[in-house]
C-alpha positions as CSV (number, residue, x, y, z in Angstrom):
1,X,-16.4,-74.1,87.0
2,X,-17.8,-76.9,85.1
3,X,-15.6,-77.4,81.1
4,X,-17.7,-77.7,78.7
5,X,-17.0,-80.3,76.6
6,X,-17.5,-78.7,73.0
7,X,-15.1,-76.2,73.4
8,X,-11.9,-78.4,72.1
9,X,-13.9,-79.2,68.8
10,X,-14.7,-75.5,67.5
11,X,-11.2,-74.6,66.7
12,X,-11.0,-77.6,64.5
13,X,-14.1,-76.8,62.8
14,X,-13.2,-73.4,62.1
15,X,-9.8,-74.7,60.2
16,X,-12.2,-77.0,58.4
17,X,-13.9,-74.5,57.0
18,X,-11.4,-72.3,55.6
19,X,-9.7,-75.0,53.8
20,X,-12.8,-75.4,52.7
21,X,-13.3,-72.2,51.2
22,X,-9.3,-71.7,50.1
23,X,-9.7,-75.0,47.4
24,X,-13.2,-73.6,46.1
25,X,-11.5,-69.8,45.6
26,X,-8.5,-71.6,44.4
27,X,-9.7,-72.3,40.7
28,X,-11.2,-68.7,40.5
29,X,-8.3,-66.9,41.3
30,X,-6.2,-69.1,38.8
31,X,-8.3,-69.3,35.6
32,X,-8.0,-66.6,32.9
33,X,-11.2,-65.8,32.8
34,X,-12.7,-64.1,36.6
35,X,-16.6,-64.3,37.2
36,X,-17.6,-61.4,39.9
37,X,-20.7,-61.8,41.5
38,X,-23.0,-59.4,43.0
39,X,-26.0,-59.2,45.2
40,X,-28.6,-59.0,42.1
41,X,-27.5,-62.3,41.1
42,X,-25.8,-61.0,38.2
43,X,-22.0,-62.3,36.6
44,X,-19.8,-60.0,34.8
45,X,-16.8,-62.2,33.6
46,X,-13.5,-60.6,32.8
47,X,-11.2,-62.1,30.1
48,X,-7.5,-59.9,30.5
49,X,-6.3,-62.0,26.9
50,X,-9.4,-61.2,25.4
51,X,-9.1,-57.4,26.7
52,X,-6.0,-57.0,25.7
53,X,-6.4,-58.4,22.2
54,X,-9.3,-55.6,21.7
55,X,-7.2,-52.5,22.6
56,X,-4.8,-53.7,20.8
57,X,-7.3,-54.3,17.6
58,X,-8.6,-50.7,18.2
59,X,-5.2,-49.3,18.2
60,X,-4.3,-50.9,15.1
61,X,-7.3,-48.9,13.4
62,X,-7.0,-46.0,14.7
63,X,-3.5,-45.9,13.1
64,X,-5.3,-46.7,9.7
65,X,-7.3,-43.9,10.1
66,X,-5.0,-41.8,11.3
67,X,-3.0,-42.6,7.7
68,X,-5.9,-42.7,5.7
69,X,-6.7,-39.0,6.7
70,X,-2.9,-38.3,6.2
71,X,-3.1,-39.2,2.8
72,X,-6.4,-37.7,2.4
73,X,-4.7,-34.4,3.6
74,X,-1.6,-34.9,1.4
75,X,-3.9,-35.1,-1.7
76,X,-6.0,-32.1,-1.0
77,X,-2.5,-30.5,-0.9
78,X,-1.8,-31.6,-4.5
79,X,-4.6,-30.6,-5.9
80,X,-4.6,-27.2,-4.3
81,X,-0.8,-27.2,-5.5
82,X,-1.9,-27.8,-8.5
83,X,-4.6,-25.6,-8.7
84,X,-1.7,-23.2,-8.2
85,X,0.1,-24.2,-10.7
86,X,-2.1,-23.4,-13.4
87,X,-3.2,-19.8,-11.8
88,X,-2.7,-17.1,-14.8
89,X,-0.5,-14.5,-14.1
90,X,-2.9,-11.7,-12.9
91,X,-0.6,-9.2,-15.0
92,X,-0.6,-8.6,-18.9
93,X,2.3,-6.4,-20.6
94,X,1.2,-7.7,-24.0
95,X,-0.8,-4.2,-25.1
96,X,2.0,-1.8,-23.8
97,X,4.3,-3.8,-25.8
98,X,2.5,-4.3,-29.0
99,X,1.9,-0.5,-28.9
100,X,5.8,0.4,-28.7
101,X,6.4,-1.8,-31.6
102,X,3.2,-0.5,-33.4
103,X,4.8,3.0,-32.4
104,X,8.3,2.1,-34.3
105,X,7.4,0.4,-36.9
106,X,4.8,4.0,-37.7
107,X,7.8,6.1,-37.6
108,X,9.7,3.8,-40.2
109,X,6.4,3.7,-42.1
110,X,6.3,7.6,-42.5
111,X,10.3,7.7,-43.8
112,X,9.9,10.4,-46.4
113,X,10.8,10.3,-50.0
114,X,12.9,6.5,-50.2
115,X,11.3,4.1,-48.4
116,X,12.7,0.8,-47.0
117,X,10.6,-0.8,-49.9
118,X,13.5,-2.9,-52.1
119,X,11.3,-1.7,-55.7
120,X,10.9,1.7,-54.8
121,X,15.4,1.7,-53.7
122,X,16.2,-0.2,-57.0
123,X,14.0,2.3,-59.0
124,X,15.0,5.4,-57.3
125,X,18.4,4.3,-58.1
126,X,18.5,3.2,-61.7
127,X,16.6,6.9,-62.2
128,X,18.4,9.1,-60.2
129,X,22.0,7.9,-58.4
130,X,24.9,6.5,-60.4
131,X,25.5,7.0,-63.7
132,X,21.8,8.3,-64.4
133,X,23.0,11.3,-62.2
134,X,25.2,12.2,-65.1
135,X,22.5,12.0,-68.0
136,X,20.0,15.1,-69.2
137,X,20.7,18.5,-69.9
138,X,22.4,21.2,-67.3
139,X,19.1,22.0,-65.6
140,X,17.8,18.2,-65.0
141,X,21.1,17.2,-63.8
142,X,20.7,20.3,-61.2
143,X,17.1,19.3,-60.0
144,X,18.0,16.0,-59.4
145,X,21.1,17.2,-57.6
146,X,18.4,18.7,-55.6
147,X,16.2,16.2,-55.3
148,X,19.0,13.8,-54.2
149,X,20.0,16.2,-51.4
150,X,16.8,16.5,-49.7
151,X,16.5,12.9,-49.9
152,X,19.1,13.0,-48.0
153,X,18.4,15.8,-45.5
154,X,14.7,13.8,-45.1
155,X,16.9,10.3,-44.3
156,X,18.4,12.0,-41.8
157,X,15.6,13.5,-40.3
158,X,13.7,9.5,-40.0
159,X,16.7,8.4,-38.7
160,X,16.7,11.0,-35.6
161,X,12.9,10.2,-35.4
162,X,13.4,7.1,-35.0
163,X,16.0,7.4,-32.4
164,X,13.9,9.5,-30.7
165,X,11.0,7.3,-30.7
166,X,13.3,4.2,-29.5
167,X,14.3,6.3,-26.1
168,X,11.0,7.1,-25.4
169,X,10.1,3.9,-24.8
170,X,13.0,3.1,-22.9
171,X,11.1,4.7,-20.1
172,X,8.3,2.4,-20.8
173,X,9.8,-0.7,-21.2
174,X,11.4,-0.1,-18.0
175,X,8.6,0.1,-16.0
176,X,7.1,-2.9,-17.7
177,X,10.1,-5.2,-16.7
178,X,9.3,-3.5,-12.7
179,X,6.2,-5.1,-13.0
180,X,7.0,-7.9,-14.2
181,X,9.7,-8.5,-11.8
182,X,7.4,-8.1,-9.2
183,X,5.0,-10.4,-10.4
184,X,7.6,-13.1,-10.8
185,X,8.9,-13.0,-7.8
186,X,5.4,-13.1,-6.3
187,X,4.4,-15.9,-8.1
188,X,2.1,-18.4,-7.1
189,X,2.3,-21.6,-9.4
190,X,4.4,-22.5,-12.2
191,X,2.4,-21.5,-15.3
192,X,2.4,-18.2,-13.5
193,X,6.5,-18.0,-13.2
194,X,6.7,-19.5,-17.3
195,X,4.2,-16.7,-18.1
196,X,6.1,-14.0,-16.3
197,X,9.2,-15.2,-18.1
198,X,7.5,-15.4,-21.6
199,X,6.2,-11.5,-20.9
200,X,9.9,-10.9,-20.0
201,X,11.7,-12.4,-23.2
202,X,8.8,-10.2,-25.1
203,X,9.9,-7.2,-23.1
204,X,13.4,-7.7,-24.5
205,X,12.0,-9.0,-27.8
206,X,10.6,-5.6,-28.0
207,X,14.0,-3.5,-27.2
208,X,15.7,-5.6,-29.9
209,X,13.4,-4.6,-32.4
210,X,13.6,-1.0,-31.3
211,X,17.5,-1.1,-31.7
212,X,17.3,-2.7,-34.8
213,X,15.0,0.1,-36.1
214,X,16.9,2.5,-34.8
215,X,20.1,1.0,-36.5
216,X,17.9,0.4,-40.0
217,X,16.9,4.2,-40.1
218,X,20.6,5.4,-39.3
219,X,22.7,2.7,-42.3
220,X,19.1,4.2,-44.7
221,X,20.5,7.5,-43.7
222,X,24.5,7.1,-44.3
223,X,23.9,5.0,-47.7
224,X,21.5,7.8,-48.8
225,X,24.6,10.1,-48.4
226,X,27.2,8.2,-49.7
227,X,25.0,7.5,-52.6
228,X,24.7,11.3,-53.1
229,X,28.4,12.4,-52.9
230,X,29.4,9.4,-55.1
231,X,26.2,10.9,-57.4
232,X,27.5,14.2,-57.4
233,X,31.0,13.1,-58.3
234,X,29.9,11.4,-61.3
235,X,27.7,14.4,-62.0
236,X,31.0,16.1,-61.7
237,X,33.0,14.6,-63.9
238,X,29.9,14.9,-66.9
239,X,30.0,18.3,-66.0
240,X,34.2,18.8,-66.5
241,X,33.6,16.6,-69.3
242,X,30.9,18.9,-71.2
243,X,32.5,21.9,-70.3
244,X,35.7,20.8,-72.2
245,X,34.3,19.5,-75.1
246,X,35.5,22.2,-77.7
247,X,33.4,20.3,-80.7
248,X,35.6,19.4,-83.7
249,X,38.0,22.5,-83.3
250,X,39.1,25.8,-85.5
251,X,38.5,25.8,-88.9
252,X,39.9,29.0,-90.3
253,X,37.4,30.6,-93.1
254,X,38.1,33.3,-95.5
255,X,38.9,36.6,-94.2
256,X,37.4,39.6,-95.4
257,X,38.7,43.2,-95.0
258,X,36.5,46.3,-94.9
259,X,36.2,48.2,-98.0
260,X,36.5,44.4,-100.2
């Protein structure tokens, strides 16, 4: 077999050639930047820095806009909190109430024969209690007795109205402060809660003035009686007084006999 004499140098070319090709790879693989080639002749290069840098810049404003629609979200909230806030409350106890106190203050209107009027009391009682009870003949002394007495009977009979009146609207007034409970509790904004509360202190306003009306027509009734009795006592003591005035005594005359 005859050696061919070539075949010592291909192994040495072959080791040429991939050093070769290791020191022109060499500053690809090492530089930040990568250029990949392709067939079309086209070059895509790749900076990894430069990538990075990017996701990171898109990060950074997707966080801002992720706040901005945070606060965006948190203002809506305030303004829908504050269109709560100034809701009305839905519920009104102002009629019902002004028609209890309109309903008392009729019944202490209608008080029969003295009423709570300070000229008509002082007149009534410079003309017909006190020391006037004791002036005039027998008979006007006895109609005003009368007349004093069913003053007094009619006092009586205001105050009981009255009293009557103010417990008929406790039922009222009860159901009013239901409601408005209610509505409190299921309130939606403050102005709502404050007017619940206002409706509230009116509610008690109301039962206050009821009380004192109540209390007004029951004094009018006891110092119409005591003003009566202590009438009637001075009325009294005119009376005694008259009935033991014996003039200016016995003065004898002349006596005269039948048959003289």
């Amino acid at each position: 077999m005859t050696r061919n004499p070539d075949c010592p140098a291909r192994p040495l070319k072959l080791a040429a050639a991939l050093m070769a090709s290791a020191l022109v790879l060499t500053p690809v693989l090492t530089t930040p930047a990568q250029a990949f080639f392709f067939g079309g002749g086209g070059r895509i290069v790749y900076d990894p820095q430069n990538h990075a840098e990017n996701i990171l810049s898109a990060a950074r404003a997707l966080e801002q806009i992720n706040n901005q629609i945070a606060q965006i979200q948190n203002q809506a909230q305030m303004l829908m909190n504050d269109a709560l806030n100034l809701a009305n409350l839905p519920h009104s106890s102002l009629a019902e109430l002004q028609g209890a106190i309109g309903e008392t203050q009729r019944l202490l209107a209608d008080a029969q024969s003295l009423a709570f009027d300070v000229a008509t009391i002082e007149q009534a009682f410079a003309q017909d209690y006190g020391a006037a009870a004791a002036q005039g003949d027998f008979d006007a002394m006895i109609a005003g007795a009368r007349e004093r007495w069913e003053t007094s009977v009619a006092s009586f009979e205001d105050s009981l109205r009255v009293q009557a009146g103010v417990v008929g609207n406790i039922d009222g007034a009860r159901t009013q402060m239901d409601a408005l409970i209610r509505e409190s509790q299921g309130a939606v904004g403050a102005l709502q809660v404050a007017q619940a509360g206002n409706q509230l202190l009116a509610l008690q306003s109301t039962q206050i003035a009821d009380l004192t009306a109540a209390i007004a027509a029951q004094n009018r009734a006891e110092a119409l009686e005591a003003a009566r009795i202590a009438s009637a006592e001075a009325q009294g003591r005119e009376n005694l007084a008259r009935f033991l005035d014996y003039g200016g005594g016995y003065t004898p005359g002349t006596v005269r006999f039948f048959g003289d």
